[in-house]
C-alpha positions as CSV (number, residue, x, y, z in Angstrom):
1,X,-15.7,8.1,21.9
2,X,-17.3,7.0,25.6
3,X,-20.0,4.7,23.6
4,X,-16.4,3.3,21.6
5,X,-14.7,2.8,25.1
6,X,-17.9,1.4,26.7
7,X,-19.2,-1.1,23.5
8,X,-15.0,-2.1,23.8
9,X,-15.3,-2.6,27.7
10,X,-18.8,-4.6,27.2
11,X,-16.9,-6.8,24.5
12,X,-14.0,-7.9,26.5
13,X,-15.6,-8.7,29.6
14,X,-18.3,-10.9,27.4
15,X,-14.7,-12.4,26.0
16,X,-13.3,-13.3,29.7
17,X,-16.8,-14.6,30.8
18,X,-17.0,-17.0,27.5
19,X,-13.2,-18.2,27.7
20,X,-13.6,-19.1,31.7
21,X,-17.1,-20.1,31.7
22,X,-16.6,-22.4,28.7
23,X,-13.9,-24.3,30.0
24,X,-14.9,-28.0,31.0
25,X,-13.5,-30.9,29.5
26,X,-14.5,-33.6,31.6
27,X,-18.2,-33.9,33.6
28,X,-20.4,-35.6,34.3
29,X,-24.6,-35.3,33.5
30,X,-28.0,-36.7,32.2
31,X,-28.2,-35.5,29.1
32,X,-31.4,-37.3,27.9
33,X,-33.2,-37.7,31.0
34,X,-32.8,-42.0,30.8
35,X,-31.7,-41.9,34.6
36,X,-28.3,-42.8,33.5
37,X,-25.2,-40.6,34.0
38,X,-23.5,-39.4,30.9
39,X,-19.5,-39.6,31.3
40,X,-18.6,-36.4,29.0
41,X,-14.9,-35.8,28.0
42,X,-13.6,-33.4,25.1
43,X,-9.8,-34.0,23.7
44,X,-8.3,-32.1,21.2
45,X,-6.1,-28.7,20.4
46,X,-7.3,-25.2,19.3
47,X,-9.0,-25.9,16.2
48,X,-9.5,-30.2,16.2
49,X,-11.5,-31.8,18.2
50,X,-13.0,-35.1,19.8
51,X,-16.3,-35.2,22.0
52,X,-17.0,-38.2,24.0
53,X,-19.9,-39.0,25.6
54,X,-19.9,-43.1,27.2
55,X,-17.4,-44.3,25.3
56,X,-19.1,-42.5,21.6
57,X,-17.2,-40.4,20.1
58,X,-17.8,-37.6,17.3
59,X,-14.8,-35.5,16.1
60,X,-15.3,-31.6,15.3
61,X,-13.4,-28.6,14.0
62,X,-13.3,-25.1,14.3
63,X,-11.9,-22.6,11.8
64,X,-10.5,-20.5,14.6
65,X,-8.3,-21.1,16.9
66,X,-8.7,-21.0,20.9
67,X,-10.9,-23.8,21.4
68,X,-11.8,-23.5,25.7
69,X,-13.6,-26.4,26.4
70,X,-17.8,-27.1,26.7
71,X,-20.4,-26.5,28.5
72,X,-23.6,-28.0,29.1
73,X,-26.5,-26.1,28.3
74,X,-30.7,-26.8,27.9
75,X,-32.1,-24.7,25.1
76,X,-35.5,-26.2,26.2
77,X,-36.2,-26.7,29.8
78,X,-39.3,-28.4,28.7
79,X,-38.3,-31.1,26.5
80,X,-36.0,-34.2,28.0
81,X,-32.3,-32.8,26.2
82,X,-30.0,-31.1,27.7
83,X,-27.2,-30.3,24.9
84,X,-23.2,-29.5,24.7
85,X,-22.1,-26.1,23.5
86,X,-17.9,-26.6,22.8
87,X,-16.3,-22.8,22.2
88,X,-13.7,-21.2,20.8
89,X,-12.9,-17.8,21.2
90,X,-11.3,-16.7,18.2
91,X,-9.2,-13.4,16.8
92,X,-11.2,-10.0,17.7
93,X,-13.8,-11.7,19.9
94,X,-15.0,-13.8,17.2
95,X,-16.6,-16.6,19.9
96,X,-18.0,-19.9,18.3
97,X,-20.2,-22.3,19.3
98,X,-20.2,-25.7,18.2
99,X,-23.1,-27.3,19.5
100,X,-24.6,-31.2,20.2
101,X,-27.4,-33.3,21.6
102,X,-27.0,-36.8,22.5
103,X,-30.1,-39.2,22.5
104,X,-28.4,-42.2,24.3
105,X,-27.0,-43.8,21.3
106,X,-25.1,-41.2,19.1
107,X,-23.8,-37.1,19.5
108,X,-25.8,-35.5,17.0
109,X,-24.2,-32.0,15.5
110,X,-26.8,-29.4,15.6
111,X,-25.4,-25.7,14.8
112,X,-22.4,-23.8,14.8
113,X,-23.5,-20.1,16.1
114,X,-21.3,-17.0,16.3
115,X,-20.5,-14.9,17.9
116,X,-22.9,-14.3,21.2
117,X,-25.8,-16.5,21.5
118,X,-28.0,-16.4,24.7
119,X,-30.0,-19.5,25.7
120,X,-33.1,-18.8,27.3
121,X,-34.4,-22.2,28.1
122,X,-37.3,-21.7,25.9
123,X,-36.4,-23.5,22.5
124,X,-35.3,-19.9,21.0
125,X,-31.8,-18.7,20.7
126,X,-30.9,-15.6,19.9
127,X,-27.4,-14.7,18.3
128,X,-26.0,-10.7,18.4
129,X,-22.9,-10.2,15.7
130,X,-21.1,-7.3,15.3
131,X,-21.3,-5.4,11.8
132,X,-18.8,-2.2,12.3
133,X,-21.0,0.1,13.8
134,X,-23.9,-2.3,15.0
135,X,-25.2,-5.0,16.4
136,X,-27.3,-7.5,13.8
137,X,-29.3,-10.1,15.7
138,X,-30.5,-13.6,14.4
139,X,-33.1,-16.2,15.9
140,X,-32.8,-19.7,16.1
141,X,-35.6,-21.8,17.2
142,X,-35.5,-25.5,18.0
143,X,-37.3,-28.0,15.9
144,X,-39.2,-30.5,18.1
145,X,-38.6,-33.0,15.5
146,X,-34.9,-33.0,14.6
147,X,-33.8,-31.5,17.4
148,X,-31.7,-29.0,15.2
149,X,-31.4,-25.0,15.7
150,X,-33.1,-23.8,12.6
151,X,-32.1,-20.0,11.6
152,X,-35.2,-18.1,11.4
153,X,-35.6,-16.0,8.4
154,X,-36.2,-12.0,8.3
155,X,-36.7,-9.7,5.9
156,X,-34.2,-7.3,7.2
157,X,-32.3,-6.6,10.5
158,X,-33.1,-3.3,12.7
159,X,-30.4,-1.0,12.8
160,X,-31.4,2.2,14.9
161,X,-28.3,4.2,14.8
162,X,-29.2,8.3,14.7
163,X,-26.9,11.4,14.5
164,X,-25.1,10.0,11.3
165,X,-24.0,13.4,9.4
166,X,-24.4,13.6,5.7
167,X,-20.4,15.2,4.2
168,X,-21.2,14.7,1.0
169,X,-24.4,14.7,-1.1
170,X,-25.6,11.2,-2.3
171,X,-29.3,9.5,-3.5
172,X,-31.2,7.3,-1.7
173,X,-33.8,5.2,-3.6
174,X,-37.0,3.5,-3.0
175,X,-36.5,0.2,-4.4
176,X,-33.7,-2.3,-3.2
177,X,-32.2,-2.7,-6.4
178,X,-30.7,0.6,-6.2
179,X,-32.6,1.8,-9.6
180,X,-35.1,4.4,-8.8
181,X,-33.7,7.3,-7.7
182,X,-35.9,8.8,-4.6
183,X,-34.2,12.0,-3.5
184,X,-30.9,13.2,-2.6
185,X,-29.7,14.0,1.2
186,X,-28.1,17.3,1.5
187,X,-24.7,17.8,2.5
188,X,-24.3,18.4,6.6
189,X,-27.6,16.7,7.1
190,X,-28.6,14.7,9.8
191,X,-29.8,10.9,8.8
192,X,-31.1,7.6,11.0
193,X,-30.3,4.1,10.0
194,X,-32.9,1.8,10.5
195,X,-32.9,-1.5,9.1
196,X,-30.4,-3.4,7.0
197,X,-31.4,-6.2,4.3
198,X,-27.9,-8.7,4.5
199,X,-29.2,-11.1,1.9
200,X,-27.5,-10.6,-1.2
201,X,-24.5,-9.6,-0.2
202,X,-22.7,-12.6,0.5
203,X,-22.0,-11.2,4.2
204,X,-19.7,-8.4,2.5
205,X,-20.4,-5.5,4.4
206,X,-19.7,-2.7,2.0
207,X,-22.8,-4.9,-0.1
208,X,-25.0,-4.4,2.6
209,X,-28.0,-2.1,1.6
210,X,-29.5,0.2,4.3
211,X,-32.9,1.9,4.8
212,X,-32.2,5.4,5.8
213,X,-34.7,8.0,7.4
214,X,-33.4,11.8,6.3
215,X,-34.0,15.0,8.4
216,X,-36.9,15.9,5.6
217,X,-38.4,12.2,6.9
218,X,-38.3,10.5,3.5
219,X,-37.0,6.8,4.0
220,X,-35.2,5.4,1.1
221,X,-32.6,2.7,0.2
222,X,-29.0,3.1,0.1
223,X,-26.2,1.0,0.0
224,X,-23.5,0.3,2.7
225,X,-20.0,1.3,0.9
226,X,-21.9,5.0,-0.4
227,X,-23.2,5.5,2.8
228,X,-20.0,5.4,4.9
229,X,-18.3,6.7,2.0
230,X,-20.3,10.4,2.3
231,X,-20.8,10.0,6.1
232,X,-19.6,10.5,9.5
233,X,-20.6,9.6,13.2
234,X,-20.2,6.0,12.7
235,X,-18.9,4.1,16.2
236,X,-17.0,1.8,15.5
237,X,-15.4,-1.0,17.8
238,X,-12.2,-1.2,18.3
């Protein structure tokens, strides 16, 4: 229950810093290092709306509410862009990004990213998003030659939650398909998640399949809805 209140705690002061921090809609700034100063506005309501940068405009959308405002952000400190993140901070902390370069003549759209990216300054963003009882975390990395965020693929996300309890017997397996049956975890057991493969579920959690590590340390494959079915310990946000 304290890592519950805690993760909860951590959440909503990430919320207050992205709502507050977020919140320009005028300013002023050299967004493609021509010596000239970019006149930035953004107009709109929660969900719709226009980014102007000198008198171009490009219209954008959300589909949650709570748009903030922008902010301007460099996700490479050694290129000559600076870019324009606009944010909304949608229903249970579901934060977006809508994000643009300008290169003088027209705002290009690069990436919509949810739900807490961090920009380094290196050309590599990292995104964390919350999956019920952990934290999955994607990699963007800036092409050079578009100048768009391109989602780095991986064969599976790392998990690393321990102390899950076993309440009812189930199989894991040793093939992702779910069709060889590799041994069965006894009942009151003690199991650690490690990695989860996301990619053909259609982002549907309970189609999620999971790597699991038993107390015997046999690893096998198991998927999301049977493992929370016959298991406790899970934390989950509130």
């Amino acid at each position: 229950m304290k890592f519950i209140h805690f993760l909860t705690v951590i959440l909503f002061l990430s919320k207050i810093t992205y709502s507050q921090y977020y919140s320009k809609h005028n300013a002023q700034a050299n967004l493609n290092s021509d010596n000239i100063v970019d006149k930035i506005k953004l107009t709109g309501d929660d969900m719709d709306y226009t980014l102007t940068i000198n008198g171009i405009s490009i219209r954008g959308e959300f589909d949650v509410e709570g748009m903030t405002g922008f902010e301007i952000i460099d996700i490479d400190k050694n290129d000559f862009f600076k870019e324009i993140a606009v944010h909304a901070s949608g229903p249970s902390d579901d934060d977006v990004f809508n994000i643009y370069w300008f290169n003088g003549k027209q705002i290009i759209f690069m990436k919509s990213i949810g739900q807490s990216p961090t920009f380094n300054g290196n050309g590599i963003v990292y995104n964390d998003s919350w999956q019920g009882f952990w934290l999955k975390r994607d990699k963007y990395h800036l092409s050079k030659k578009t100048h768009k965020l391109n989602l780095v693929p991986q064969f599976a996300y790392y998990v690393g939650v321990k102390d899950i309890t076993v309440k009812d017997w189930f199989s894991i397996y040793s093939d992702k398909a779910l069709t060889k049956k590799f041994a069965t975890l006894s009942k009151n057991s003690k199991i650690e998640i490690l990695i989860c493969d996301t990619k053909n579920s259609n982002n549907e959690y309970n189609d999620y399949i999971y790597l699991v590590k038993s107390k015997s340390k046999l690893i096998g494959w198991v998927k999301s809805s049977i493992l929370q079915k016959n298991c406790t310990g899970f934390n989950y946000a509130d």
